[in-house]
N, C-alpha and C positions, 0 to 999 in steps of 0.2 A: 132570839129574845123578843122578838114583836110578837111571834104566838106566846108565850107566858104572858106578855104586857097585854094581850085579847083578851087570854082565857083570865086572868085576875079583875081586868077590868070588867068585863061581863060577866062574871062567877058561873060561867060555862067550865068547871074545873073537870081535869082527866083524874082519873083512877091509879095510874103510873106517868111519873115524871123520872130522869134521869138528868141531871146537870154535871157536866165535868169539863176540862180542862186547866191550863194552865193558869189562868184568871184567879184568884184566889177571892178578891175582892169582888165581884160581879158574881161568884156564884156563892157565897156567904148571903151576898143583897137578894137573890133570890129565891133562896133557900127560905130565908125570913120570909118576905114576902107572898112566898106560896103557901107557909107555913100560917100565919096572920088568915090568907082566905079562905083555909080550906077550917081551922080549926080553931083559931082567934085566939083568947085566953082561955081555953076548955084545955085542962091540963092533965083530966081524966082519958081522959082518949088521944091524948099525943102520948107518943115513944119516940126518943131517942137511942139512937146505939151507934157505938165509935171504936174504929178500929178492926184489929184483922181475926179478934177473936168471940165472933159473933155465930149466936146456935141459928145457923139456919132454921131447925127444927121447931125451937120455940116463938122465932118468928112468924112461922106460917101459924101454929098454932095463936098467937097471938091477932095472926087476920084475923082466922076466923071465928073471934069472940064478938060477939054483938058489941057496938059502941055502946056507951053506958049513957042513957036520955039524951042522945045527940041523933045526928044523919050520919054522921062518917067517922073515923078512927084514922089517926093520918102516923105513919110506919116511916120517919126518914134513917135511913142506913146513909153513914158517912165515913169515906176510905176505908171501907171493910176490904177490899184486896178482893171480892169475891169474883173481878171483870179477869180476875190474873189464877186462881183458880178456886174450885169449892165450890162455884155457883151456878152447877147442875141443878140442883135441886129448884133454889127460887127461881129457876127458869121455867124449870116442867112446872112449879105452883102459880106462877103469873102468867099461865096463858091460861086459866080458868080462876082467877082471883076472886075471892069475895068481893062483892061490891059495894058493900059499905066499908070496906078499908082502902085508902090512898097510901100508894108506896113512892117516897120520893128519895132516890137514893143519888149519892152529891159524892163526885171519885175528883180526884186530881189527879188521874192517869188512866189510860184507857186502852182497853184491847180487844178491838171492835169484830176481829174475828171469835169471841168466845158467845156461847150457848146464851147466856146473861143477857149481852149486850144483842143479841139480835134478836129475841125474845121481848125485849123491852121498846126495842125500835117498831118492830111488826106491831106490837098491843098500846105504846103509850107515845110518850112525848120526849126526845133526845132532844137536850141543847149545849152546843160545846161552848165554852166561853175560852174564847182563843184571846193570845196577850192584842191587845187593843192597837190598830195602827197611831200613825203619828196627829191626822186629823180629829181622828176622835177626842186622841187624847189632849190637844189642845183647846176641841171643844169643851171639854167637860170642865180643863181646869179655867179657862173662863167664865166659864158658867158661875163656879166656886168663886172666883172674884166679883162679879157682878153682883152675886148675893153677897156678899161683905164689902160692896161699894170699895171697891180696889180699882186701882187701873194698871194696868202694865205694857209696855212692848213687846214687840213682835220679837226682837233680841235680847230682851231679857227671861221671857216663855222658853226661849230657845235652851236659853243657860240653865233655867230652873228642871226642866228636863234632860239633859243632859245632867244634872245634880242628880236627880231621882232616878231615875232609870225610867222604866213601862212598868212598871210594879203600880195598880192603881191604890193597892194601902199604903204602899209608901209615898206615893204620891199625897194621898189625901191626909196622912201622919205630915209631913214636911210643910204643906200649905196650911194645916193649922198651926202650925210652929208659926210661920212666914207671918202670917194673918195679925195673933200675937205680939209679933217683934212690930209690924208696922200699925200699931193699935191708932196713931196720931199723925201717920201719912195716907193721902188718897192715891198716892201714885209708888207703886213697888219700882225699887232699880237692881240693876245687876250686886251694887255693894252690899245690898240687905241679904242676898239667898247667898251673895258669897258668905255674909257674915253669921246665916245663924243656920243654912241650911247643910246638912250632914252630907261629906259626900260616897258615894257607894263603894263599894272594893273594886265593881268594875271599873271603877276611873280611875281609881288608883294604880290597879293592873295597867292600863292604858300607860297613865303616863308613867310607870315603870317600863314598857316597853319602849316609849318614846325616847326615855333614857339611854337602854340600853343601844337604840339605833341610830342614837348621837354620840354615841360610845361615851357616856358621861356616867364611868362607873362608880365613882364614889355618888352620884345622885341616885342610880339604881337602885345601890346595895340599902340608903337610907332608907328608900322607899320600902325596901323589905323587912328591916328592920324596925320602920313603924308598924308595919301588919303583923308583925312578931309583937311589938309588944300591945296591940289590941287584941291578942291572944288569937288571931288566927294562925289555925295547926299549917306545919309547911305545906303538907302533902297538898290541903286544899289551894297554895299558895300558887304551888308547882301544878295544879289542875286547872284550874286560872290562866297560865301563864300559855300550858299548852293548848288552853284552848283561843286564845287572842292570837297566838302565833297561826291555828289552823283558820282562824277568820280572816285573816291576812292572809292568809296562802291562797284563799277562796273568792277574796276579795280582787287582789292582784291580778288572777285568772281572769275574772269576769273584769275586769277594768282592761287588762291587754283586748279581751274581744270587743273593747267599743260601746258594753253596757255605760248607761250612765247612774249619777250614784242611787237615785229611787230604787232603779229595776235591781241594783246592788244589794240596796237593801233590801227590797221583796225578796228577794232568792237566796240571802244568806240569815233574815230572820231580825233586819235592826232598822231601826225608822231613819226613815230617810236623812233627817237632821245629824244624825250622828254617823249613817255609812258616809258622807264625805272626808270625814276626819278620820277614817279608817283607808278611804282609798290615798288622802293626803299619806297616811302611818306606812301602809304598803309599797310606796314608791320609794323610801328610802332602805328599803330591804330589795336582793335580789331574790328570785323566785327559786333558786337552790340553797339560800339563806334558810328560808322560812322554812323548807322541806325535811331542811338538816336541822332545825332547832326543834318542829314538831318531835321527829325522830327520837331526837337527842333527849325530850319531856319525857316521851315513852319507855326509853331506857333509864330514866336516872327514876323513876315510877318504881322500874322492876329490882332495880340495885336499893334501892329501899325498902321493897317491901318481902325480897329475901334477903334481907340484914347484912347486905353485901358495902351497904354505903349507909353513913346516918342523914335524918332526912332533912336538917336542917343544916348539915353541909352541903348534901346533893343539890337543893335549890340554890343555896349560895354559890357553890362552881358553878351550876348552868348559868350563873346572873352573868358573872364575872367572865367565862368562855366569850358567852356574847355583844358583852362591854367593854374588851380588851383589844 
C-alpha cells in the first residue's frame, strides 16, 4: 500500500496495476483512488468491465485506441476470473502494452502461479490487501472516533470488534450505525454496540457451539433456529459449524504445544483478541471430540447432498448428537 500511496501522491503512476485479496474494502479504496489519479472525471477514456465474461479480444483492441484529447485511457477489469483461467492472452499483450493505456485489474482471489499473474508482477505493480491485523484495525477505528469527537475504551473496542468481525465495510457500516445511536454522548460504552450494533453469524456460530459444549441443548437448537429463521440455508449453517469445530481442533493442537494465544491467532488466521476465547472454547472439548464432530460435518454434508438425509434435520442431529 505505501507504493500506491507514492505513486498517487507524486503522480509518478505505472501503466499496470493489480490489486487483490481478501480485503474487499481497502481495495474498492483504491481502486477509486487510482482511478481519480490516473483519469479524474474524463469519462471518455475510462472503461469499466465486471465479471467472468469479458472479451479479452476487444479489450486489447480497446488499449490500443488512442485516448480521446487526453494522455492516458485507464482499462480496470474487476473479478474477471481470468488469474483462474483465459488469461493467456492479456498476458502475452501486457508485456508489450500500449502506453498510453493503464490497466488496473482488482481480483478477490488469486493464483499467482498462472501466466496473468506473473506477467503483471514482472511489468506492473501487485498489491494484496490481506484481512487487516488486530492493531491496525484498532487504529483505524479510532481514528473513525476521533473524527466524530467520540471516545471509547480499550474494552469496549474490544467488544465492538468482536461484534463486527475484520471485515473493514462492516466495520465502517456498524460505526456509522454506532456514531448515529450516540449522536448526544462523547463517550461510546459496551450498552450502546450491544444495543444497536448487529452481531455476525460468526458469533453466533460461536456461542452455538459454546452451547452445545455446555451440553445446553435446548439453547443450541434455538440458536439455530434463529439463523433458520433469518433465512440462512442449513447447509451454509452446517459449513459454519464445521469449520468453528476444525479451528478448535487447530487451536487446541497449538495451545497443548505452549503457543500462546497471539501466535494462535497468527497461525490459525484470527486476531489476537478473539483467539483467547477460542482457546478458552477448545478446552472444554476433548481433542478426539473435535475430530469426531469435524468428521461427522463431513459426513452429514455428504448424506445431504446425495439426498440420503434432509438437510435441515442433518444439522439438527449433529446439534443434538453433540448437546446430549
Amino acid at each position: 500500500m505505501q507504493r500506491l500511496n507514492e505513486d498517487i501522491k507524486t503522480g509518478q503512476l505505472k501503466n499496470l496495476y493489480l490489486l487483490y485479496g481478501e480485503e474487499a474494502y481497502l481495495r474498492r479504496q483504491y481502486r477509486d483512488r487510482l482511478k481519480k489519479a490516473i483519469v479524474g472525471d474524463d469519462t471518455m477514456n475510462y472503461h469499466y468491465f465486471e465479471g467472468k465474461d469479458i472479451s479479452v479480444g476487444e479489450i486489447i483492441d480497446l488499449a490500443e485506441t488512442m485516448p480521446f484529447f487526453a494522455d492516458k485511457r485507464l482499462i480496470v477489469l474487476e473479478n474477471s476470473g481470468l488469474f483462474k483461467s483465459g488469461g493467456e492472452q492479456l498476458a502475452e499483450y501486457l508485456a508489450n502494452q500500449a502506453q498510453t493505456t493503464t490497466f488496473l485489474l482488482v481480483e478477490s482471489e488469486m493464483d499467482k502461479r498462472s501466466k496473468l499473474y506473473k506477467a503483471i508482477q514482472s511489468k506492473g505493480t501487485v498489491t494484496e490487501f490481506a484481512v487487516q491485523d488486530e492493531a491496525t484495525l484498532k487504529r483505524w477505528v479510532l481514528g473513525m472516533m476521533k473524527k466524530e469527537g467520540k471516545q471509547i475504551s480499550s474494552s469496549a473496542l474490544e467488544f465492538f470488534l468482536e461484534k463486527t468481525g475484520t471485515d473493514m465495510e462492516n466495520i465502517r457500516k456498524e460505526a456509522e450505525k454506532l456514531f448515529c445511536y450516540c449522536m448526544d454522548k462523547d463517550v461510546i460504552e459496551k450498552a450502546d454496540i450491544e444495543e444497536i450494533c448487529t452481531r455476525q453469524i460468526s458469533n453466533h456460530i460461536f456461542d452455538m457451539v459454546s452451547a452445545i459444549a455446555d451440553k445446553k441443548q435446548q439453547a443450541a437448537l434455538q440458536m439455530y433456529y434463529e439463523l433458520l429463521a433469518l433465512k440462512e440455508p442449513p447447509v451454509r449453517i452446517l459449513f459454519l459449524i464445521a469449520r468453528q469445530f476444525n479451528l478448535l481442533m487447530q487451536v487446541k493442537e497449538l495451545s497443548g504445544k505452549g503457543f500462546q494465544n497471539k501466535a494462535i491467532g497468527e497461525r490459525v488466521g484470527l486476531p489476537g483478541f478473539i483467539a483467547g476465547k477460542y482457546v478458552t472454547q477448545a478446552s472444554r472439548f476433548k481433542k478426539e471430540e473435535l475430530r469426531l464432530a469435524v468428521e461427522d460435518c463431513v459426513e452429514t454434508e455428504a448424506a445431504i447432498k446425495t439426498g440420503r438425509l434432509n438437510d435441515n434435520m442433518g444439522v439438527e442431529l449433529l446439534i443434538i448428537r453433540y448437546s446430549s
